[in-house]
C-alpha positions as CSV (number, residue, x, y, z in Angstrom):
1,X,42.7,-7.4,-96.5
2,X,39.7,-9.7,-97.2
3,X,37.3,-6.6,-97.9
4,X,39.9,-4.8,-99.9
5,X,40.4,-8.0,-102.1
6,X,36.1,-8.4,-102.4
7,X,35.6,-4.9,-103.0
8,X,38.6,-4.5,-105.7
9,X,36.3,-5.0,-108.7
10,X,34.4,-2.5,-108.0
11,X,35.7,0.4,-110.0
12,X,35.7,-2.3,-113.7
13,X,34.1,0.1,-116.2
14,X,33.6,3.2,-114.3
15,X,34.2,6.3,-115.9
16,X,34.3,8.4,-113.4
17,X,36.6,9.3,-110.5
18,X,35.8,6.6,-107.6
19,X,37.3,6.7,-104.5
20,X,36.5,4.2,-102.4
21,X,37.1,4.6,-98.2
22,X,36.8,1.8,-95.3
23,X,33.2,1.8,-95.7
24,X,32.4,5.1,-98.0
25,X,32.5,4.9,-101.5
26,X,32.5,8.5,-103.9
27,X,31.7,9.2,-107.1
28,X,33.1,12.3,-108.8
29,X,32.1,13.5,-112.4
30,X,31.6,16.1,-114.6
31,X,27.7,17.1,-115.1
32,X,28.3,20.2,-116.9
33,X,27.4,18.4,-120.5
34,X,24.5,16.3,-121.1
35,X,27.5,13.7,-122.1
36,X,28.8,14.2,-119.0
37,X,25.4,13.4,-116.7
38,X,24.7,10.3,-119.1
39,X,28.2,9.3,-118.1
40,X,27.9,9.8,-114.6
41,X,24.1,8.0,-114.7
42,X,25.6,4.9,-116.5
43,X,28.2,4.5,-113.6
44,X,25.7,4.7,-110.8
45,X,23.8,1.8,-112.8
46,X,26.9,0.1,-112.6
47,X,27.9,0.4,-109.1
48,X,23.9,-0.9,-108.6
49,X,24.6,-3.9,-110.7
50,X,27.9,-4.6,-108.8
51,X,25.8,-4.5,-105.7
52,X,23.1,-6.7,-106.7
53,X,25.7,-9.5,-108.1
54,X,27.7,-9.4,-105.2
55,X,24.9,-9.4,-102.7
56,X,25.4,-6.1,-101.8
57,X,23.5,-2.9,-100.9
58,X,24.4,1.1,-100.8
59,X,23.0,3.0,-98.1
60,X,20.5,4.8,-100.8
61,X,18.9,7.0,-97.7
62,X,23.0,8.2,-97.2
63,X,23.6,9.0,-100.4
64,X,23.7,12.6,-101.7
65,X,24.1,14.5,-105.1
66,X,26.2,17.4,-104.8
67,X,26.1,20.1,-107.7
68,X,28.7,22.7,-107.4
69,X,29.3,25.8,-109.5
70,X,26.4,28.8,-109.2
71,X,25.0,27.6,-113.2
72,X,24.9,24.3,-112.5
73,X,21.4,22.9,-113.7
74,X,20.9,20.4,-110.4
75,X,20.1,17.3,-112.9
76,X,18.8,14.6,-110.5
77,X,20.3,10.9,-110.7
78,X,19.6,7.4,-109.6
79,X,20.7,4.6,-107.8
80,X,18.5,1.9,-109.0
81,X,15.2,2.8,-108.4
82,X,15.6,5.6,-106.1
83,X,16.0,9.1,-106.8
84,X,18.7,10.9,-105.0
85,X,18.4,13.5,-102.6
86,X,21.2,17.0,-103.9
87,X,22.8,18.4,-100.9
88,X,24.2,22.2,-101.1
89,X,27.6,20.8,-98.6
């Protein structure tokens, strides 16, 4: 209940779909539009700010992009200063 309640702000002013598990947070949007992957970048900077106020860190080294459809362009993104890795599953 206590880590439900600390991480319940999490999610304020994302865009995107977030769905957050015990200890496994997603993020789900569409990169399909340069909108889109500027949409998607702007919440990863937030979920990085979140961490850093609340004294937090992602597992950056865990994290994955994953592009689906065959024309997808593979745009990379960040999480603070580190690039993430794509992942084909």
């Amino acid at each position: 209940m206590l880590f439900n309640t600390f991480i319940s702000d999490l999610d304020d002013g994302i865009k995107c779909t977030l769905m957050k598990f015990a200890d496994d947070t997603k993020l789900n949007g569409e990169g399909d539009t340069s909108e889109g992957r500027a949409i998607l970048q702007e919440d990863l900077d937030r979920l990085e700010e979140w961490a850093n106020k609340n004294l937090m860190k992602f597992s950056k080294d865990k994290c994955k992009v994953l592009h689906l459809e065959k024309h997808n362009p593979g745009v990379q993104h960040r999480l603070g200063s580190t690039w993430l890795e794509s992942s084909s599953v």
